[in-house]
C-alpha positions as CSV (number, residue, x, y, z in Angstrom):
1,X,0.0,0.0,0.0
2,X,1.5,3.6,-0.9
3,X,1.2,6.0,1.5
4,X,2.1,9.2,0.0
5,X,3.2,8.7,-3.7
6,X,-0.1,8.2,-5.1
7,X,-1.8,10.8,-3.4
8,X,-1.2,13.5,-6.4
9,X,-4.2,15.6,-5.8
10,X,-2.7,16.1,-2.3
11,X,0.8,17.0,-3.3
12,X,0.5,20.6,-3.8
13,X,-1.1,21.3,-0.6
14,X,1.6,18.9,1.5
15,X,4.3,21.1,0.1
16,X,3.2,24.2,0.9
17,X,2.4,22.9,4.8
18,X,6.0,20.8,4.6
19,X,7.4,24.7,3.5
20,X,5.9,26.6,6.3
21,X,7.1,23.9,8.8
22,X,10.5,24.0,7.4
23,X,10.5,28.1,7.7
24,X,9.4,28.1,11.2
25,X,11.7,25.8,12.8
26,X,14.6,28.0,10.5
27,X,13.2,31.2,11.7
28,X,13.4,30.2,15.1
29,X,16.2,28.3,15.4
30,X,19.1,29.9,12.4
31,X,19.8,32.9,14.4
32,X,21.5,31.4,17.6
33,X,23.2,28.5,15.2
34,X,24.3,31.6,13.0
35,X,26.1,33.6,16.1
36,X,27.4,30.2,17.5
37,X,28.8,29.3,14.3
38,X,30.3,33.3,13.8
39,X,32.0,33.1,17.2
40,X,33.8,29.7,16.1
41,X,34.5,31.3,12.8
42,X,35.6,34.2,14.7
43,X,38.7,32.2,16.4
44,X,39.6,29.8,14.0
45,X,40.1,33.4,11.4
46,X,42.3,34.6,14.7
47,X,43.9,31.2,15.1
48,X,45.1,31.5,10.9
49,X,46.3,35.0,11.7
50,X,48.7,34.1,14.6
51,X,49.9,31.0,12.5
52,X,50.2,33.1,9.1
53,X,51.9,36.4,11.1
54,X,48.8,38.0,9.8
55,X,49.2,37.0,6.4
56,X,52.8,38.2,5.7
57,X,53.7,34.3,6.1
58,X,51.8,32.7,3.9
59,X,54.1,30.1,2.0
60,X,54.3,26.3,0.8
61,X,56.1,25.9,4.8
62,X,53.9,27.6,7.0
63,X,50.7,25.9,4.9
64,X,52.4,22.3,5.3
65,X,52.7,23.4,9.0
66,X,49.3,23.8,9.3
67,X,47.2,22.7,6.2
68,X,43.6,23.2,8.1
69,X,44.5,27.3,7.6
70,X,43.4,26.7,3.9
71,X,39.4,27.2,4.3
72,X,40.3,30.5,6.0
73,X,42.6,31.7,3.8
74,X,40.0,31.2,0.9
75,X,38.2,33.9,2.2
76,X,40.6,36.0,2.7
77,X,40.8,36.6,-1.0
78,X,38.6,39.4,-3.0
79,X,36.2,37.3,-4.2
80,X,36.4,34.9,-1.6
81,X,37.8,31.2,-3.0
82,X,35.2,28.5,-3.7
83,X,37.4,25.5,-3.7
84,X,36.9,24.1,-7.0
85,X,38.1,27.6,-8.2
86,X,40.9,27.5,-6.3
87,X,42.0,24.5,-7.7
88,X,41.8,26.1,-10.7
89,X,43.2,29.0,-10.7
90,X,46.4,26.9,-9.3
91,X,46.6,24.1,-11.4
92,X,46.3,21.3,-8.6
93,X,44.4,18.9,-7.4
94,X,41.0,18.6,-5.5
95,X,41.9,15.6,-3.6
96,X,44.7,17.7,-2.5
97,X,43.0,20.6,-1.2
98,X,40.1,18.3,0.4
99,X,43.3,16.8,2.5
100,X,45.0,20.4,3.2
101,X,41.4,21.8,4.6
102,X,41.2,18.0,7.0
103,X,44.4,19.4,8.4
104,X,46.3,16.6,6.5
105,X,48.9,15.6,3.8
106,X,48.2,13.1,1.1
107,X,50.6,10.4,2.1
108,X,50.8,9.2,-1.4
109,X,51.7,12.1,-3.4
110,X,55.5,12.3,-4.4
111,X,57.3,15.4,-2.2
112,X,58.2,17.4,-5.2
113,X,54.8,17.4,-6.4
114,X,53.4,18.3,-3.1
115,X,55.8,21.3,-2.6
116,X,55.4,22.3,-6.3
117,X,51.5,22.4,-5.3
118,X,51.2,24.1,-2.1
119,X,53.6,26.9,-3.5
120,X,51.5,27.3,-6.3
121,X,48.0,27.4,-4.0
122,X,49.8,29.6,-1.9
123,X,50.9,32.3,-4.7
124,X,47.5,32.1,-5.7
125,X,45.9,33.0,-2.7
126,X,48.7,35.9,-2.1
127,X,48.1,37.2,-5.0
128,X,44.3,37.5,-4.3
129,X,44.7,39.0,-0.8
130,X,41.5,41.3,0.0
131,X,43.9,44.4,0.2
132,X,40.8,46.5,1.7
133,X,40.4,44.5,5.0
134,X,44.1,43.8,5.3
135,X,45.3,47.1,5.5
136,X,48.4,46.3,7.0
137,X,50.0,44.5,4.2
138,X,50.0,47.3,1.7
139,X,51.5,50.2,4.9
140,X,53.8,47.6,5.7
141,X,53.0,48.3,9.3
142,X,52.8,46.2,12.1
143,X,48.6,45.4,12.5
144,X,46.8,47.6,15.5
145,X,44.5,45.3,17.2
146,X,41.1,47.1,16.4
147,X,42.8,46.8,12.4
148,X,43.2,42.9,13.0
149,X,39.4,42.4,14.9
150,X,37.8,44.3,12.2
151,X,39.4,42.1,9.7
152,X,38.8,39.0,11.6
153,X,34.8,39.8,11.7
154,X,34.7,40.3,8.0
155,X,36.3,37.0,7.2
156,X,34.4,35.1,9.9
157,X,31.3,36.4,8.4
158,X,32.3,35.0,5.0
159,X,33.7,31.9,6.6
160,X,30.3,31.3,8.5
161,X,28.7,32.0,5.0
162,X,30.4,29.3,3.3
163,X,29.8,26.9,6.0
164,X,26.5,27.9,7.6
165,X,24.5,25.5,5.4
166,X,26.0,22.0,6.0
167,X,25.8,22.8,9.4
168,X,22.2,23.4,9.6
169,X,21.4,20.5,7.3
170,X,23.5,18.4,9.8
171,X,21.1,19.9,13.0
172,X,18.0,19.2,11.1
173,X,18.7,15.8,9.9
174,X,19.5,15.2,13.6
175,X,16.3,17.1,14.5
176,X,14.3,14.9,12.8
177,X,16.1,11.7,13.7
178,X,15.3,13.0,17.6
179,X,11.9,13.2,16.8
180,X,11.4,9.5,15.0
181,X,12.8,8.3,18.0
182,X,10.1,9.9,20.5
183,X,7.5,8.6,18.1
184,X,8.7,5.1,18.2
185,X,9.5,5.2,21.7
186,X,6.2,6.6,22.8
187,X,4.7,3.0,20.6
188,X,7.4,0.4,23.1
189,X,10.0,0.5,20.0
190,X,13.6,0.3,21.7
191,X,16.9,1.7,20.3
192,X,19.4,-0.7,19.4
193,X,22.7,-0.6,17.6
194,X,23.3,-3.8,15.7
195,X,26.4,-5.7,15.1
196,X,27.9,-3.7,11.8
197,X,27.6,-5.4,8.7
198,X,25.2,-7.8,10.0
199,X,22.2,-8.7,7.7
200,X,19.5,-6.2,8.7
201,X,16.8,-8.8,8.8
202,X,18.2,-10.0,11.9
203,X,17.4,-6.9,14.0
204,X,15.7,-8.2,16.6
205,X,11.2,-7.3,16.2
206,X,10.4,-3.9,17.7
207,X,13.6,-2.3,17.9
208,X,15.1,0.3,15.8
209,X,18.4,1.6,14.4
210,X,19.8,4.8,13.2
211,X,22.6,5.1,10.5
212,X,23.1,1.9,9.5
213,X,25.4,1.1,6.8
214,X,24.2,-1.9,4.8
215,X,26.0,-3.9,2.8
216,X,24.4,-4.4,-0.9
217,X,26.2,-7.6,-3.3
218,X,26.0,-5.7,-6.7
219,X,27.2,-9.0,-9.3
220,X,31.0,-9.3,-8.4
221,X,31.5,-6.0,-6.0
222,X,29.8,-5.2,-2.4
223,X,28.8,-1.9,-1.6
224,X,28.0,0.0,1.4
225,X,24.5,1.8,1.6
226,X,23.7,4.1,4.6
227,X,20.7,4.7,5.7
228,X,19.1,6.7,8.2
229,X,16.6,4.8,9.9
230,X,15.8,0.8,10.4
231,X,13.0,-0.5,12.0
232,X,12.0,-4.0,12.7
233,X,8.4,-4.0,12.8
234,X,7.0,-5.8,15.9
235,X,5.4,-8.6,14.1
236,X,7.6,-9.4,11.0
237,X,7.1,-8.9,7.5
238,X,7.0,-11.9,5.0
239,X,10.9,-11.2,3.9
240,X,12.0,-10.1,7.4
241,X,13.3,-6.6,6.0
242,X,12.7,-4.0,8.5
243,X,11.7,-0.5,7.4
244,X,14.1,1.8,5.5
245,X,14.0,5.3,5.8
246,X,16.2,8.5,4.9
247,X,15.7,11.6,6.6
248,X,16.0,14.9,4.0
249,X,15.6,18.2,4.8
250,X,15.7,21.4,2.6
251,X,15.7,25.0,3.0
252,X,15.2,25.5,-0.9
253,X,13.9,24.1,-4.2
254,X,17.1,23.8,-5.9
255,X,19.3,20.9,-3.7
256,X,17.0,18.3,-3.8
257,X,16.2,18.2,-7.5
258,X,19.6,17.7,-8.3
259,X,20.4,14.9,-5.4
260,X,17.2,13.3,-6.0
261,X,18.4,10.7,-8.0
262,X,20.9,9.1,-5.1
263,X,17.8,7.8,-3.3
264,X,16.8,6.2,-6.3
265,X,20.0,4.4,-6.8
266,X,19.8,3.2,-3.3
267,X,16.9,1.5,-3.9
268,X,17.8,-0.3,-7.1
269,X,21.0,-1.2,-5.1
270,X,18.8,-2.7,-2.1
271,X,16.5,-4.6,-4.6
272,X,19.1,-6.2,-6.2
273,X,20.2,-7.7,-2.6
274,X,16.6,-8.2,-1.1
275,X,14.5,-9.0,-3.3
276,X,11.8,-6.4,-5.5
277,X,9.8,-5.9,-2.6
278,X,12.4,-4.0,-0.8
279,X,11.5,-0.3,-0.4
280,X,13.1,2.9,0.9
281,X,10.8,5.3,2.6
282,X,11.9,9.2,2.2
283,X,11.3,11.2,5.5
284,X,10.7,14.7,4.3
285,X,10.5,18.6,5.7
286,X,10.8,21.8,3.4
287,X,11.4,22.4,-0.1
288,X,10.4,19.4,-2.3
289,X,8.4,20.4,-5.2
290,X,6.0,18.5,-7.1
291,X,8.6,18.1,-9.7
292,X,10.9,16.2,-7.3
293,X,7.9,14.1,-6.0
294,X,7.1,12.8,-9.2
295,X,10.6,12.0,-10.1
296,X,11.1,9.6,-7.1
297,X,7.6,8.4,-7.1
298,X,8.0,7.0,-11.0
299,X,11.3,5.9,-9.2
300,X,9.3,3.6,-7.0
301,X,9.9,5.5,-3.9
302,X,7.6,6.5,-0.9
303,X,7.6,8.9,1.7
304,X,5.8,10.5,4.8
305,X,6.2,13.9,5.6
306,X,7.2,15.0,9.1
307,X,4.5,17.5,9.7
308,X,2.2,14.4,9.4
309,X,4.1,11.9,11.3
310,X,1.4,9.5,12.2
311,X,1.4,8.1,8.7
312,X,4.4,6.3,10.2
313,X,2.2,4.2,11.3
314,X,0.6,2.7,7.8
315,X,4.2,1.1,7.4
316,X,3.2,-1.6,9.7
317,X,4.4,-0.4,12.7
């Protein structure tokens, strides 16, 4: 039985409620998250000026020292760096740059060509220097300390900018996982953590699991499939699969149109493991259109929206 996917007539008036609760938890909740995250952003800019000697020491030696810097530096450019640009405009690689900004070093990558690369990123990035909010490097005077606070709340500000987003899609997703669990509680469910890589239709009836990595056999390969939410049903269906469920969350109609097709892949992955009866139930609050509905219900997909919980409970529960 469908629960949501066939209800077309329906959709229109589901998004527009799933909107509205999306914008008042935002409204509510974005301002604190935005001055915590400012006041992080604040020190770790501080942090990057101490190690950098406010930004007259930016070289392939200090970066190696301390590669995490890199994120900061970005936006201490004019424009501000998006990564992929920056490994552009100096001719090396994005693994490398993903490593520098996890405060590591590629193990693998030959010495020369790691030196020849960070002096490159580094030349690009002095090169770019924001000139206006770094006044000191131009007067070749030592920095006053209002000069270096101003600079270091314009930079936070961008740094915040360019990280604010992952971080509330991380809170939400954990938001919503919070309040699965209260439902499920509130019906006897119990929290469990299986054994990893253990065949999910062993998890014991009326429990429940969250991010759990499945393994999927895909011909002569085995693949790892997370998912968000699995829960045994208290009496068991015919193939012992519990229920499947990814949490998603958007503040916008663009990011999920052009993701939409991962859950669809998971669920071709799972059925090629557990059978054509397997199903992977979306979990949804904010911006999904009708256009993104349709997509993953022609995909085969379900889903029950948050600001109408209870439907949890035509899954079987």
């Amino acid at each position: 039985m469908l629960i949501n996917a066939d209800k077309v007539t329906q959709w229109k008036k589901d998004v527009q409620a799933s909107v509205d609760m999306y914008n008042a938890w935002f409204l509510q909740f974005a301002p604190i998250t935005y001055r915590q995250s400012r006041v992080s952003a604040t020190a770790e800019v501080k942090e990057t000026f101490r190690l950098m000697q406010d930004l007259r020491d930016i070289n392939h030696k200090s970066l190696r020292a301390a590669p995490e810097v890199l994120t900061t530096l970005r936006m201490c450019t004019a424009p501000p760096l998006a990564r992929d640009r920056l490994v552009g405009f100096s001719s090396t690689k994005k693994h490398l740059i993903l490593s520098l900004e996890r405060g590591k070093l590629p193990p693998k990558m030959h010495e020369k060509e790691l030196e020849a690369s960070l002096k490159r990123i580094c030349d690009t990035i002095v090169s770019l220097l924001d000139m206006d909010i770094f006044p000191w490097l131009t007067s070749n005077t030592p920095p006053q300390d209002e000069d270096r606070a101003r600079a270091a709340t314009i930079v936070a500000d961008r740094l915040t900018g360019a990280v604010y987003d992952p971080v509330i899609r991380n809170v939400q997703e954990i938001r919503q996982l919070e309040k699965i669990q209260s439902y499920l509680e509130n019906l006897g469910y119990e929290l469990r953590n299986p054994v990893p890589g253990s065949d999910p239709r062993d998890i014991k009836q009326g429990t429940f699991c969250f991010r759990y990595n499945i393994t999927a056999n895909l011909g002569n390969r085995t693949v790892s499939i997370p998912i968000d939410v699995l829960i045994q049903p208290k009496e068991l269906r015919k193939d012992k699969m519990p229920i499947l469920i990814e949490c998603k969350s958007a503040g916008d109609f663009t990011n999920p149109n052009k993701r939409r097709k991962e859950e669809a892949a998971k669920v071709r992955q799972l059925k090629e493991t557990f059978g054509d009866e397997t199903t992977l139930y979306l979990f949804l609050c904010g911006y999904f259109d009708t256009g993104y509905l349709g997509y993953e219900a022609a995909e085969g997909l379900d889903w029950i929206w948050e600001h109408r919980i209870d439907d949890l409970m035509k899954l079987g529960l």
